[in-house]
C-alpha positions as CSV (number, residue, x, y, z in Angstrom):
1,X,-90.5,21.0,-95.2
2,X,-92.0,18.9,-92.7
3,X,-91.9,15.4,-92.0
4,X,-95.8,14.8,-93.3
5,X,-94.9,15.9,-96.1
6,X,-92.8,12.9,-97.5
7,X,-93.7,10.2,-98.9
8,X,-91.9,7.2,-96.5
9,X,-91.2,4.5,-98.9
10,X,-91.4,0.4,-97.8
11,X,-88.2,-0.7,-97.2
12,X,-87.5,-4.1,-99.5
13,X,-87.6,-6.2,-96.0
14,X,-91.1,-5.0,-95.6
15,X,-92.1,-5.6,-98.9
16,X,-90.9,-8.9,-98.5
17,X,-93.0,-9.5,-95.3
18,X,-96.4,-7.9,-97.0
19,X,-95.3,-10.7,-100.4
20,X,-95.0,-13.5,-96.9
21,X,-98.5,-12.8,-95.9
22,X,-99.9,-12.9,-99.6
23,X,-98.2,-16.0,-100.2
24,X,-99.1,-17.6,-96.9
25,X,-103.0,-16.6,-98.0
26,X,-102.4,-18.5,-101.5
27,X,-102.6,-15.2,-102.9
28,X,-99.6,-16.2,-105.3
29,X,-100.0,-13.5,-108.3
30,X,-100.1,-10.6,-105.6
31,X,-97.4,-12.5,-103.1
32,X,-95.2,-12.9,-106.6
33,X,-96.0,-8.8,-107.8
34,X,-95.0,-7.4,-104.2
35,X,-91.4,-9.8,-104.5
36,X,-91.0,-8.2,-107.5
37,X,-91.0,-5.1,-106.1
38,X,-88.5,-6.5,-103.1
39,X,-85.8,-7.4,-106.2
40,X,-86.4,-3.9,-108.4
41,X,-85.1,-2.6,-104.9
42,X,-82.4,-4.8,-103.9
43,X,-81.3,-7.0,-107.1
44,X,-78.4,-8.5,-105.3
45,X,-81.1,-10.0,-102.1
46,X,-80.7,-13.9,-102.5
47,X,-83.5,-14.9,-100.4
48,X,-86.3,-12.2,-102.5
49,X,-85.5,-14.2,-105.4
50,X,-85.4,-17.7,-103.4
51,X,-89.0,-16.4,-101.9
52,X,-90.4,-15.6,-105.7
53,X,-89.3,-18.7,-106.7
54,X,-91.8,-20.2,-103.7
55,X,-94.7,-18.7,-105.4
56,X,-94.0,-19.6,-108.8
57,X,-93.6,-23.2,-107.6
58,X,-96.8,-23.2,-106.0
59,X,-98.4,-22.2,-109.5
60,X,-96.2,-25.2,-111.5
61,X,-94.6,-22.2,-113.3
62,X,-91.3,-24.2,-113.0
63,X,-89.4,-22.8,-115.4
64,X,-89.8,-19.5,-114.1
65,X,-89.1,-20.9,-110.3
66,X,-86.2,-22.6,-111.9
67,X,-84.6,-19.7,-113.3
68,X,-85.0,-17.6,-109.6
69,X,-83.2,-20.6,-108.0
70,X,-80.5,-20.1,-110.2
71,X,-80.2,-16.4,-110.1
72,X,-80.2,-17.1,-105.7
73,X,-77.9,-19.7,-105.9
74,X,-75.4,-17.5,-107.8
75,X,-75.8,-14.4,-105.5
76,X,-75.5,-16.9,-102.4
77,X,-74.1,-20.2,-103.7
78,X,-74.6,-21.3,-99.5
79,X,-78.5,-20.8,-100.1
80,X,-79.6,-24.6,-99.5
81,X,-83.4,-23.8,-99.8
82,X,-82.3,-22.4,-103.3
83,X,-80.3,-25.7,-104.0
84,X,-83.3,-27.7,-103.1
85,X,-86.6,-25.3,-105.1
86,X,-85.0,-25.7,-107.9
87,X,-84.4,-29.6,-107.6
88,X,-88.0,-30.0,-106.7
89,X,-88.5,-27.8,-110.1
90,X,-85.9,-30.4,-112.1
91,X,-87.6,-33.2,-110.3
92,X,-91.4,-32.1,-111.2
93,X,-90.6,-31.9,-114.8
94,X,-88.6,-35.2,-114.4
95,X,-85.1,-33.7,-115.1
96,X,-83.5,-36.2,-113.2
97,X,-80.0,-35.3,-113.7
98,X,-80.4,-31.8,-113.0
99,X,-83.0,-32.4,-109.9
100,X,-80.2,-35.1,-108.7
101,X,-77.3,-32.2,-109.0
102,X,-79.0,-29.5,-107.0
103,X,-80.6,-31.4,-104.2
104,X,-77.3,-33.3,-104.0
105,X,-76.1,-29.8,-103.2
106,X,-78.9,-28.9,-100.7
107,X,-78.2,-32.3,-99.3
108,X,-74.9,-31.5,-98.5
109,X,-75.5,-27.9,-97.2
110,X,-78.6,-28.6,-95.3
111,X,-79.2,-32.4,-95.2
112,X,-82.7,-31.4,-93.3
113,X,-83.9,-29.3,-95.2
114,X,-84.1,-31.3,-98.5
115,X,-84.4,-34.8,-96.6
116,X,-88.2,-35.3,-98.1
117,X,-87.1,-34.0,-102.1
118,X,-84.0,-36.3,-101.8
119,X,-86.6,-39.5,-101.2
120,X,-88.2,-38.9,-103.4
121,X,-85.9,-38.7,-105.9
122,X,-84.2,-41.4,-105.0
123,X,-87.5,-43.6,-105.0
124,X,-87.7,-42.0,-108.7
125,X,-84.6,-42.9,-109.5
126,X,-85.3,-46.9,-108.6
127,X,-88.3,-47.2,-110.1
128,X,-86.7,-45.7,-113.5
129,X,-83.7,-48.1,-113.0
130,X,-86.8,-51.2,-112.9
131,X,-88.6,-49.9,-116.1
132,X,-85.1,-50.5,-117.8
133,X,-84.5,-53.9,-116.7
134,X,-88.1,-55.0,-117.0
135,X,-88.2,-53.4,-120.3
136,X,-85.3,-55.3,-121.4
137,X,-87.1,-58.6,-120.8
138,X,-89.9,-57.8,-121.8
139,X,-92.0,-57.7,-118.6
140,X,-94.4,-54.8,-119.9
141,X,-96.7,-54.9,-116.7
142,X,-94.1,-54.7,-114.7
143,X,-92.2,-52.3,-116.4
144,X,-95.9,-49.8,-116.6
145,X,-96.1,-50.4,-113.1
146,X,-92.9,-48.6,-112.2
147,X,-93.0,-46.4,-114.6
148,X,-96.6,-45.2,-113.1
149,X,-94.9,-45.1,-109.9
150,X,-92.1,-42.9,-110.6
151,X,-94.9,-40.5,-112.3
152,X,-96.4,-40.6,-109.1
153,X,-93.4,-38.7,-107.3
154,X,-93.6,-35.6,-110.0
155,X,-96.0,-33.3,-111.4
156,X,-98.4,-35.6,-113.7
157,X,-99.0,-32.4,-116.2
158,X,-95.2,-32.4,-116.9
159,X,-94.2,-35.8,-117.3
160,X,-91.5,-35.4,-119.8
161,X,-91.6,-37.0,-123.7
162,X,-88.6,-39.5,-123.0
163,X,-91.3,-40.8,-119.9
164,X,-94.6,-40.8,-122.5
165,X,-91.9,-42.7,-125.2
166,X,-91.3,-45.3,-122.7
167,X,-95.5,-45.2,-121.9
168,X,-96.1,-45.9,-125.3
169,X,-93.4,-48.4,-125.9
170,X,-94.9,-50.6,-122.6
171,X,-98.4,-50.1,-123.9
172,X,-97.3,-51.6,-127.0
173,X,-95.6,-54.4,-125.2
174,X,-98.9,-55.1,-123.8
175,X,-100.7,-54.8,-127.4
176,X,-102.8,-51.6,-125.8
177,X,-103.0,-50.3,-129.4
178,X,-105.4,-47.6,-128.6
179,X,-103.0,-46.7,-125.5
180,X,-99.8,-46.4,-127.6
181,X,-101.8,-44.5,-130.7
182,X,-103.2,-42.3,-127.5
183,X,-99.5,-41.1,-126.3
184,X,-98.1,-41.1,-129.3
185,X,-100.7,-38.5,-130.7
186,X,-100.0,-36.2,-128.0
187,X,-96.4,-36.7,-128.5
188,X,-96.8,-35.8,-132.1
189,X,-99.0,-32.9,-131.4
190,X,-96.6,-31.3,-128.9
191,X,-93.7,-32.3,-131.7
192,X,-94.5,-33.4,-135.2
193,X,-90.8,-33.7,-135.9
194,X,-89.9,-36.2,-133.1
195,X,-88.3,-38.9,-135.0
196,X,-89.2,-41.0,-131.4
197,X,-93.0,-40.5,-131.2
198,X,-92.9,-41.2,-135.4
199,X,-91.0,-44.1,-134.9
200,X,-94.1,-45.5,-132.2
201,X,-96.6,-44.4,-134.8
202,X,-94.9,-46.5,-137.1
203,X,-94.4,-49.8,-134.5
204,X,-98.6,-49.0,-133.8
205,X,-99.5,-49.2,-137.7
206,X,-96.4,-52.3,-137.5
207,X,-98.6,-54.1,-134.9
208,X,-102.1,-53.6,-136.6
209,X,-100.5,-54.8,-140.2
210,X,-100.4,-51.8,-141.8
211,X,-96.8,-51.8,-143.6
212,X,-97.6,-49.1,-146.0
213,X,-98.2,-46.4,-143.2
214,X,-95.4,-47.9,-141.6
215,X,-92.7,-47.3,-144.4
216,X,-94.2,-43.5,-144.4
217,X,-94.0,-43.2,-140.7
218,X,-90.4,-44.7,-141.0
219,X,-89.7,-42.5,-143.6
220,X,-90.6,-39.5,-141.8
221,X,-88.3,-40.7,-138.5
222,X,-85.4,-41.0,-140.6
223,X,-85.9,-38.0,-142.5
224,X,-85.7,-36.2,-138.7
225,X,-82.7,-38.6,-137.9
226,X,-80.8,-40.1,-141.1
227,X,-78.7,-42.3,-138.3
228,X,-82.5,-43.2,-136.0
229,X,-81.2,-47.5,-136.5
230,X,-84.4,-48.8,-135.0
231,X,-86.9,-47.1,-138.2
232,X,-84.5,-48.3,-140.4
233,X,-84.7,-51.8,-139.0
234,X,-88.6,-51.3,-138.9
235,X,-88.8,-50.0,-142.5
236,X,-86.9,-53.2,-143.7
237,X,-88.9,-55.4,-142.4
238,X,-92.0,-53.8,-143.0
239,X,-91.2,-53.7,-146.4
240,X,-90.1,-57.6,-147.1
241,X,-93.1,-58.8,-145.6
242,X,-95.3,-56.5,-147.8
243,X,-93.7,-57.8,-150.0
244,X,-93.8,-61.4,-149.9
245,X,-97.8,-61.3,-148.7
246,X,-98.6,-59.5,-151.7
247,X,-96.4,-62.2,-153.9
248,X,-98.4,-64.6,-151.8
249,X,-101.9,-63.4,-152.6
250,X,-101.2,-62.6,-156.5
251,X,-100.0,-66.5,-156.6
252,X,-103.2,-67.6,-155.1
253,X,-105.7,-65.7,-157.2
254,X,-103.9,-67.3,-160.1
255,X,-103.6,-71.1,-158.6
256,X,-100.2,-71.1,-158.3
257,X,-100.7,-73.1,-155.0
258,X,-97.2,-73.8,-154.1
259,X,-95.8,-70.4,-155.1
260,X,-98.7,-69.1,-152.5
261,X,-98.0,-71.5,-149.6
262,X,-93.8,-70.3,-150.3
263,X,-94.5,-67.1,-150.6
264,X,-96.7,-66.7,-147.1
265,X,-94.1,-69.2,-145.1
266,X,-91.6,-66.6,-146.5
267,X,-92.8,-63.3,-145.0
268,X,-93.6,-65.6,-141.7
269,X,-89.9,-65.7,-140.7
270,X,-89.1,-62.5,-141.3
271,X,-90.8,-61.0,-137.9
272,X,-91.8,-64.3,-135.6
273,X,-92.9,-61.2,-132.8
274,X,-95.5,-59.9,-135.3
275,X,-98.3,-61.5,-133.9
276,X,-100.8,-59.6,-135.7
277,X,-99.7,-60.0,-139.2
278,X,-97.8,-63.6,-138.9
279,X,-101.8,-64.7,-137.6
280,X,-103.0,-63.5,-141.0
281,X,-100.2,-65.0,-142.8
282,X,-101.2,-68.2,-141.3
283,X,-104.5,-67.7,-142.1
284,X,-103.8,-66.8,-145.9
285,X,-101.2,-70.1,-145.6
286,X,-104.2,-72.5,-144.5
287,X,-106.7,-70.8,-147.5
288,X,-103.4,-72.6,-149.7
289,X,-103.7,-75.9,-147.6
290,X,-107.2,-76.0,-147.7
291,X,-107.8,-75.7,-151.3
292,X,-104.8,-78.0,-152.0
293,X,-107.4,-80.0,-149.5
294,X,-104.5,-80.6,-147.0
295,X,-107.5,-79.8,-144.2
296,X,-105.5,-81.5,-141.2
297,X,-102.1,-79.1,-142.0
298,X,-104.4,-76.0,-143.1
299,X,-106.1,-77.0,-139.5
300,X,-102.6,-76.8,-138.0
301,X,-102.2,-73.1,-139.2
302,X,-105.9,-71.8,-138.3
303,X,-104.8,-72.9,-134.7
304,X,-101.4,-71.0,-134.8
305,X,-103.4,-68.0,-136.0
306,X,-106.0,-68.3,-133.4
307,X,-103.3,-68.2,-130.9
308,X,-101.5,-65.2,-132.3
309,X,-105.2,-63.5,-132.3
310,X,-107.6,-64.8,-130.5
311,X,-110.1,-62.2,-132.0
312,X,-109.4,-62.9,-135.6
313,X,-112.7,-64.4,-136.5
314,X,-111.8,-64.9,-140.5
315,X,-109.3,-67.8,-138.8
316,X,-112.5,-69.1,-136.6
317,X,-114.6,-69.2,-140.0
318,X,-111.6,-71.2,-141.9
319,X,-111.0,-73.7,-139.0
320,X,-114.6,-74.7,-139.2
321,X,-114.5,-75.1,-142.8
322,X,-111.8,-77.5,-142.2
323,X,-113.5,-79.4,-139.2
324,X,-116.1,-79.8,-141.4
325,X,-114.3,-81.3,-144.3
326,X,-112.5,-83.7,-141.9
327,X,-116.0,-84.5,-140.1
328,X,-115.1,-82.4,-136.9
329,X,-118.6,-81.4,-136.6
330,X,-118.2,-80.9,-132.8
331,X,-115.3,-78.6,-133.2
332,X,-116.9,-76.8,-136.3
333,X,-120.0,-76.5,-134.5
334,X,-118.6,-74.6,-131.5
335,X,-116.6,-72.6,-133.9
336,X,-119.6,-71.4,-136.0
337,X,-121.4,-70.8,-132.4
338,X,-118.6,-68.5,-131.7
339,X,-118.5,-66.7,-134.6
340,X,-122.9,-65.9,-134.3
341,X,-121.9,-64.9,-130.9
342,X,-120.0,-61.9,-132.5
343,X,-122.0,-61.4,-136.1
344,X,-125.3,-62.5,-134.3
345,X,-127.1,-60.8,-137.4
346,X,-124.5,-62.5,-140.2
347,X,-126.8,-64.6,-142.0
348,X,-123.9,-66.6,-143.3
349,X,-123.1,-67.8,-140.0
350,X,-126.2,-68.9,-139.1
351,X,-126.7,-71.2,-141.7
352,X,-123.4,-72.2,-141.2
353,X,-123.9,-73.1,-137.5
354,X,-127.1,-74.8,-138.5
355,X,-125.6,-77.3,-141.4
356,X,-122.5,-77.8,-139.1
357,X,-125.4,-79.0,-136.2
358,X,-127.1,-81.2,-138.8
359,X,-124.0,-82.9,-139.8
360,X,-123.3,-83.4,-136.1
361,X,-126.8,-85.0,-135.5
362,X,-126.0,-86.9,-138.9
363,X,-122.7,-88.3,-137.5
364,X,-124.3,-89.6,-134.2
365,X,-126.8,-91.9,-135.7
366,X,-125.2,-94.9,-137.8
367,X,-123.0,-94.4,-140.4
368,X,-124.8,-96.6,-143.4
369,X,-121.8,-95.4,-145.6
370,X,-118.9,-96.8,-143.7
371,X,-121.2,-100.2,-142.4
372,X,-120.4,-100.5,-145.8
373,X,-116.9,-99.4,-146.3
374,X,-117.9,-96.7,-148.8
375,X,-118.0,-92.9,-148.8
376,X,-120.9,-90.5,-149.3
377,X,-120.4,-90.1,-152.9
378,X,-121.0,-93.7,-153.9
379,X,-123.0,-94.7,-156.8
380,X,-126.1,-97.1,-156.7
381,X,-123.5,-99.8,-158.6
382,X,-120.7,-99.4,-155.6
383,X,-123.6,-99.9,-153.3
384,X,-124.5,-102.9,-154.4
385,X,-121.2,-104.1,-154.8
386,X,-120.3,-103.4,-151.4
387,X,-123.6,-105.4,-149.9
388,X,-123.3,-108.4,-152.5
389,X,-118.9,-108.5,-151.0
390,X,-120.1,-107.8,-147.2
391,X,-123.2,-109.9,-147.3
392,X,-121.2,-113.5,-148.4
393,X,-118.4,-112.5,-146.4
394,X,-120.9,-112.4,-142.9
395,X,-123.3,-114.4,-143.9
396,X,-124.0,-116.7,-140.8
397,X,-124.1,-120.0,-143.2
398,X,-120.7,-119.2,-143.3
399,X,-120.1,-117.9,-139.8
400,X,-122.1,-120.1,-137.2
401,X,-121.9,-119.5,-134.0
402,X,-120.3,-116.1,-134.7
403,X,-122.5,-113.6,-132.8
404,X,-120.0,-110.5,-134.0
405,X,-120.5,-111.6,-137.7
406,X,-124.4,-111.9,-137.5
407,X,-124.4,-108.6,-135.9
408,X,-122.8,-107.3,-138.9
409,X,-124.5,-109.2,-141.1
410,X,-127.7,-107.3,-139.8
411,X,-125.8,-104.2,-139.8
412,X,-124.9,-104.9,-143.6
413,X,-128.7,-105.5,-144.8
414,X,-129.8,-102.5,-142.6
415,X,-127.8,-100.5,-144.8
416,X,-128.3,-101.6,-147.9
417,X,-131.9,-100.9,-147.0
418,X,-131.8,-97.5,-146.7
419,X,-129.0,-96.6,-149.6
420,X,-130.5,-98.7,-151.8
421,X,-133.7,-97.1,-151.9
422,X,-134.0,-93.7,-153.7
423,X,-136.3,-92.1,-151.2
424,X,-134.7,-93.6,-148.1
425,X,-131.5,-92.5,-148.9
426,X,-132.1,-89.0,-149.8
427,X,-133.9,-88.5,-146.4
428,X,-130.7,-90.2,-144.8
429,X,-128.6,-87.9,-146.7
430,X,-130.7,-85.0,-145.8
431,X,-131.2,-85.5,-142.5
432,X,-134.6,-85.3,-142.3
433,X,-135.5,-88.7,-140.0
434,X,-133.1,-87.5,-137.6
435,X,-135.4,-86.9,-134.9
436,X,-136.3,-89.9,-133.2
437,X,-133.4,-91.7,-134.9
438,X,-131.2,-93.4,-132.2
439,X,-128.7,-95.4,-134.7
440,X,-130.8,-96.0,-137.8
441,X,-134.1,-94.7,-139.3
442,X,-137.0,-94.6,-136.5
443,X,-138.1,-98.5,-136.0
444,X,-134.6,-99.3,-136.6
445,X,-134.2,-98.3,-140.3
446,X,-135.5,-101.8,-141.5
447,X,-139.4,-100.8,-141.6
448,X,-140.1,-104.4,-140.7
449,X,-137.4,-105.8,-143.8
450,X,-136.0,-109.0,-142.7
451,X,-132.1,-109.3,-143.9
452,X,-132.7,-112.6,-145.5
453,X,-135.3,-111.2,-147.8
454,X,-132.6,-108.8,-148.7
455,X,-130.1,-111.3,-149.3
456,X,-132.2,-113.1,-151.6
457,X,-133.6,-110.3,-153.6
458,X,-130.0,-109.8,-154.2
459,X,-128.8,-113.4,-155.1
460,X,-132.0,-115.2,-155.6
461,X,-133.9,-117.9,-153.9
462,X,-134.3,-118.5,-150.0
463,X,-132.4,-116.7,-147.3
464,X,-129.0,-118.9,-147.6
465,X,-126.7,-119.3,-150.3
466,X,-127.0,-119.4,-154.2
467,X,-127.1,-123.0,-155.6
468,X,-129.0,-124.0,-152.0
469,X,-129.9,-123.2,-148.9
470,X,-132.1,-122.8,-145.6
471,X,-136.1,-123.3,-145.5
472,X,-136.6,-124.8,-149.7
473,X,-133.4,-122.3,-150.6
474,X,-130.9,-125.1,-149.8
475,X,-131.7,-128.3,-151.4
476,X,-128.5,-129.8,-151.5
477,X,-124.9,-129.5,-150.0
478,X,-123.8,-127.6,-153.0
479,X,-123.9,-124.5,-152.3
480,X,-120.3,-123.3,-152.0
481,X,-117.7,-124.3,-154.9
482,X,-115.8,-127.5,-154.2
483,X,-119.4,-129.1,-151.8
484,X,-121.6,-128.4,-148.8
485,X,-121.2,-128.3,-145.6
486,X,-120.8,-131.5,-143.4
487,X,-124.2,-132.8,-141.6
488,X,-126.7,-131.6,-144.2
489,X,-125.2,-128.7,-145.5
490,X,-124.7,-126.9,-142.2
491,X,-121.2,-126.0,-140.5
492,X,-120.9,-128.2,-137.4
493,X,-123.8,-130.4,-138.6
494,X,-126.5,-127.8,-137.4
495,X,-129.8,-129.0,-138.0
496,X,-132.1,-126.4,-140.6
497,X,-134.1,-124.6,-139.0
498,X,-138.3,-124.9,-139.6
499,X,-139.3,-121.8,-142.0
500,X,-135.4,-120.6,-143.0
501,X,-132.6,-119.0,-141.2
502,X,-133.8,-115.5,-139.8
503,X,-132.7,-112.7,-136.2
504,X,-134.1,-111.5,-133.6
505,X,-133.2,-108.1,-132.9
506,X,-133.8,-107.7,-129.1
């Protein structure tokens, strides 16, 4: 037989170099085939499984990398490039304590070799260390921030579920809902028995005030873990504060106010970090006040729900209702403008906005009602009460020289002008003379009525007082109980004045 005619077989070393130059090309399914080969020849070669271990690296097949390392660690426990593969494998997948063992053993075989994996690690390894004390103080940010940078130093497709847990817990720090119901998902789908990622489904639906898919999601975690304290702690409260909202609302549908108003202040301190629901509570809490028409305390509780959710616009719509009743209209006005910002087509709104503007308008101008120390539901008799008490009491017979009183006085007849006259005081009411109004009705709300012809259609006679008085009104000294005045019937001796006792309204 002659030497052409056998077959001369690669030696494992050659296959080895022909797997080199495939790898070196990025060919890593042929470089990972022909080191194959290398092992089915010599099983016990170290460095073959080492090299294979390269290639499956390169294609984030760790587990298969990780599993060469160990097989070339065993056959040459001196192999530091071994050591160090599969810490970089460990590390990737964020096995921290198993990436810190084997590069600590690279380190200390070949502390070159493995100088780059070992920074990195130990930058992972701080920035983990800062997500736990930020986390404990409740420095979410900062906490996302270094979590984000210790993702940075490993494979992003393989960040491990205890890293995504701590993801979702900071995004729920930062109320990112939609972020923590994100990771959580994926948790779930990767693991729908992880009594962790249930646990955050159940803190998500906690956050939004959701308590019944809470108590399920709680359920489900300790059905996974019996002994999982934290759902248990979550399930408690989820379920006290159910309960006392829903005692709360079934009092207030049948007027049992102060049952209500106990009831909500109840399931307020069981979870003062429960922004979302406690802003509702408050809200439900100032629907008691306000219809026990306590608006300023009811007011008091729109604002803490406001500032527990500054998007809650059903508190925005209550607070106005209360600025209104307390004649806020500046504040109600800018809270109905804010709520047509967000409902622009909410036709409730907008006639909301436009009756809170009116009432504004309405409280610029003079207020006849309070000239005359009465509210807006007076009758026609309280009116006329008020103006016969207000008129003697400034009348400038009994005032002189008093330029504050005679203002009044004016102020007093102007009133009685407009409220005392059917048609002028619905169009006050109404707001309808508004425009051009710049204290009273346009032309000063008199329409050329002199206050002394008021006066004396109310008492009778001339424009001083009943039993006498100025310009054929007067014609004696008698017109208070008990005498006149001194000097003809005038305080001071004033002289009567030709024609009767009338103002000038510069």
């Amino acid at each position: 037989m002659s030497s052409m005619d056998i077959d001369v077989q690669p030696s494992p070393e050659e296959i080895k170099n022909l797997a080199n130059e495939q790898y070196k090309l990025g060919h890593y399914d042929e470089a990972i085939k022909l080191y194959s080969q290398a092992i089915d020849a010599s099983p016990k070669t170290s460095t073959y499984y080492n090299n294979r271990a390269a290639a499956y690296l390169m294609q984030k097949k760790y587990k298969e990398a990780i599993s060469d390392c160990r097989t070339a660690t065993d056959l040459d426990p001196s192999n530091a490039k071994a050591y160090s593969r599969g810490g970089k494998c460990h590390l990737n997948m964020g096995n921290i304590e198993e990436a810190t063992r084997l590069l600590q053993r690279a380190y200390e075989l070949d502390p070159k070799s493995v100088q780059r994996e070992y920074n990195a690690l130990q930058n992972v390894q701080m920035y983990l260390a800062q997500v736990k004390t930020f986390m404990e103080n409740d420095q979410y940010p900062l906490a996302r921030n270094s979590l984000d940078r210790a993702i940075s130093f490993i494979d992003a497709d393989q960040v491990p579920a205890k890293w995504k847990v701590l993801q979702a817990e900071c995004a729920l720090g930062e109320k990112n809902y939609s972020e923590a119901s994100r990771i959580v998902n994926s948790l779930i789908r990767l693991d729908s028995q992880n009594p962790d990622a249930l646990y955050l489904r159940a803190r998500v639906f906690y956050s939004q005030g959701d308590n019944q898919k809470t108590t399920a999601h709680c359920i489900e975690a300790l059905r996974c873990d019996p002994d999982f304290a934290k759902a248990r702690s979550l399930l408690k409260m989820a379920k006290a504060i159910e309960a006392q909202k829903e005692a709360g609302n079934a009092a207030f549908k049948a007027n049992r106010l102060s049952d209500a108003y106990d009831a909500y202040t109840a399931a307020l301190q069981i979870d003062p970090n429960n922004a979302h629901m406690n802003a509702r509570l408050y809200s439900n809490r100032a629907a008691v006040l306000q219809k026990q028409k306590k608006f300023e305390d009811a007011l008091l509780d729109c604002d803490k729900a406001i500032e527990l959710d500054n998007e809650f616009y059903k508190a925005y719509s209550r607070r106005a209702a209360c600025y209104m009743e307390t004649e806020k209209y500046e504040e109600a006005v800018r809270d109905y403008q804010r709520l047509v910002q967000t409902d622009g087509s909410n036709r409730e709104y907008q006639n909301l906005l436009r009756k809170a503007e009116l009432e504004l308008k309405k409280s610029q101008r003079k207020d006849y009602y309070k000239v005359l120390g009465l509210t807006k539901t007076a009758t026609e008799t309280e009116i006329k009460k008020a103006y016969r008490k207000l008129a003697l009491q400034y009348h400038p017979d009994k005032n002189a020289g008093d330029e504050k009183a005679e203002v009044r006085f004016k102020e007093i007849g102007e009133a009685y002008a407009i409220l005392s006259d059917p048609q002028k005081k619905a169009r006050y009411d109404s707001g309808v003379d508004l425009d051009g109004a710049s204290g009273g009705f346009p032309g000063g709300g008199m329409d050329g009525v002199d206050v002394n012809d008021i006066f004396a259609q109310m008492f009778g006679g001339g424009g001083g007082f009943p039993g006498g008085g100025f310009g054929g009104g007067f014609h004696s000294a008698s017109g208070f109980p008990g005498g006149g005045f001194p000097g003809d019937g005038y305080p001071g001796g004033r002289r009567q004045h030709p024609g009767g006792f009338s103002f000038h309204y510069g």
